[in-house]
Structures are given as structure tokens and as C-alpha cells.
C-alpha positions, 0 to 999 in steps of 0.5 A: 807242420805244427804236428811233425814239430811237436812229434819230431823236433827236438831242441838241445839241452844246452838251453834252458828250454831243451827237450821236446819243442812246443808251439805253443811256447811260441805261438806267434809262429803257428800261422806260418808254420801251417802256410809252409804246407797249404796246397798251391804255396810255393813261395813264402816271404816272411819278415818278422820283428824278432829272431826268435820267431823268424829262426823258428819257423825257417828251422820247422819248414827245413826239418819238416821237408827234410824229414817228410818230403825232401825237396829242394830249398832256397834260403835267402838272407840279406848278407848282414844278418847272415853274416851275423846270425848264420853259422854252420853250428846253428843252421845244423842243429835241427839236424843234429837235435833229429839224429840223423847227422 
């Protein structure tokens, strides 16, 4: 997972960061980026203190699986934060960013 990210993930130049992502600007995410392929997971909770880290990590799993190995993905939010944090533009960025929209 670490290394499809920092091959193929790429951020929009909107933000000050854009260009080519690197994990180690967020480290905190490198665990559970790597629990995403171990053999035998098939679930994966995660509950995080900041956005940052959550948005990073369910957007490298999705564009990861997306790009290697489709398969199906249930993404469940508690309704408020979806309401407030979830918009069409922000979840099809990674999408947009590979070039393939």
C-alpha cells in the first residue's frame, strides 16, 4: 500500500502540498495503510483523532484497489460527519489526481 501511494497517488496542485504524495509527510498513517493488504484482513475499523489522517488512508485503500485489485468497498460514515465532510468533489479527487476520470 505504502509503495502503489508513493508511485501512483498524486495530490492536486490546489494545495500547498500538491504533486507527488509522500508518506512520510504523514507518517501516522503508514500503519494502517500496510494493515489494508496483510493476507487474511477483511475488515478494517479505523477511528482517528484527525481528518487528516482518516482522509489519507481510506483515499490510498480505495485508489490502491481501485488501481491493482478492484474489488468490491463498503464505506460506512456516521451520517454527520458524512454530511459535513463528504462531497462528490472530495471523494473523486483520488480519481481525478490518477487520470483516469
Amino acid at each position: 500500500m505504502v509503495e502503489w501511494a508513493e508511485k501512483y497517488r498524486r495530490l492536486s496542485k490546489e494545495p500547498s502540498n500538491g504533486g507527488r504524495f509522500v508518506v512520510s509527510r504523514v507518517e501516522v498513517a503508514r500503519g494502517q495503510m500496510l494493515w489494508a493488504t496483510e493476507p487474511g484482513v477483511r475488515v478494517l475499523t479505523l477511528m482517528a483523532c484527525t481528518q487528516l489522517l482518516k482522509t489519507t488512508v481510506i483515499e490510498n485503500i480505495i485508489g490502491r484497489f481501485a488501481h491493482v485489485d478492484p474489488c468490491p468497498i463498503l464505506g460506512v460514515q456516521p451520517r454527520a460527519l458524512a454530511d459535513r465532510a463528504s462531497g462528490a468533489d472530495r471523494r473523486h479527487e483520488p480519481v481525478r489526481s490518477l487520470g483516469r476520470a
